[in-house]
Each structure stands twice: as structure tokens, then as C-alpha cells.
N, C-alpha and C positions, 0 to 999 in steps of 0.2 A: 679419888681421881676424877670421877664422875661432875662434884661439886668444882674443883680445879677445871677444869674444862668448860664447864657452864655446860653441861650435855643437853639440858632441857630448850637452850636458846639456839642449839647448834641445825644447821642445815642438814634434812636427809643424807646428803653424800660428806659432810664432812662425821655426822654420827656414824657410817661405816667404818670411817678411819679409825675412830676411838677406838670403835669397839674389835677391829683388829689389834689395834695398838694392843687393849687388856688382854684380849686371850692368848695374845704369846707373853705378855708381862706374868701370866697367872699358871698358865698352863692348861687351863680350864678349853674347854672344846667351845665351838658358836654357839652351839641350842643352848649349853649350861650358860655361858655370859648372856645371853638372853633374857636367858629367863630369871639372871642374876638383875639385871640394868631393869628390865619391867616390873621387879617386885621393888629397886629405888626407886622408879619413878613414880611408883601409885602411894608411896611411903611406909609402905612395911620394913622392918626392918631386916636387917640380913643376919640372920642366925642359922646356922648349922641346921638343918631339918631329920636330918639322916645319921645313924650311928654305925659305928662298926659291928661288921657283923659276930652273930654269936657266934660260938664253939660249938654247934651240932654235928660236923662232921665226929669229935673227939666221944659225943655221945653216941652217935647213933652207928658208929663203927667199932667192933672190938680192936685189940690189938693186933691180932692173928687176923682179920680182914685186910687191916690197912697194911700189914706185912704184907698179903698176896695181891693186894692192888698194882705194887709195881712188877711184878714178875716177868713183864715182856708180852708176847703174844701164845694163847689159847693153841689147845691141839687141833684145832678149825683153822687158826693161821690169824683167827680176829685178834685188834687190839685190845690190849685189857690193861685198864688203869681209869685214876681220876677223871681225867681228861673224852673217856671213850662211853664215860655214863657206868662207870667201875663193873661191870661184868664181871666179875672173877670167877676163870678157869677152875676146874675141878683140879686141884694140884695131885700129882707123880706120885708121892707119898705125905703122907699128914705130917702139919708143921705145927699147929695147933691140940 
């Protein structure tokens, strides 16, 4: 799109245009097309730099942890799960 467009020859405010045009064509946020469009124009190429992440939560959790990860909230009244930095409450009776 970039090449179509002639990006390199275009005027400060019509390169805004573009590059709103891509990040709703893409999905992609401003800073990522940024920093997309400034790695075409110095001529690197665009490759994937980033992988999906590993499986370490499957490691570094038993089964009986990530079972009491959702449990709701602690006898403190605190949240307990993924989402809260996984605290897990000292459970009522052992499930493990």
C-alpha cells in the first residue's frame, strides 16, 4: 500500500491520511504502523520480529493451583485469580 501510494513523495499531512487509512485497514494501533512505515522506509524488511508466547503458565502451575485460581474472592474479601497477580486463598478444605 505504501509503494501504491508513493508514501516517500507524499506531503506531511497527506502521509497522516495514509497512515490512518492503514491502521484501521490493519487493525494495528499508530505507534505499531509507525514504527511499521519507518522500518519500509529505511528498507528493512517487514518480518514478524515477535513470537507467540510460551506455555509457562502450564509449567509453572500445577493443576490444583490453576483449579483454585478461579475460586472467586479470599476470606479477606480480596480478589483471587489470574487477572489479580493469582494470590490463592488458602482453600475451606483441600482439593488437591
Amino acid at each position: 500500500m505504501l509503494q501504491r501510494f508513493e508514501y516517500r513523495r507524499l506531503a506531511r499531512s497527506e502521509r497522516g491520511v495514509v497512515l490512518a487509512y492503514l491502521q484501521r485497514l490493519s487493525g494495528y494501533g499508530r505507534a505499531q504502523i509507525t514504527r511499521l512505515v519507518a522500518r519500509w522506509v529505511s528498507g528493512k524488511p517487514l518480518v514478524k520480529h515477535y513470537a507467540a508466547p510460551r506455555q509457562a503458565f502450564a509449567r509453572r502451575y500445577t493443576l490444583c493451583r490453576r483449579g483454585l485460581a478461579g475460586r472467586g474472592q479470599s476470606r479477606h474479601g480480596h480478589a483471587v485469580g489470574l487477572r489479580h497477580g493469582l494470590r490463592v486463598a488458602p482453600p475451606a478444605r483441600r482439593l488437591c
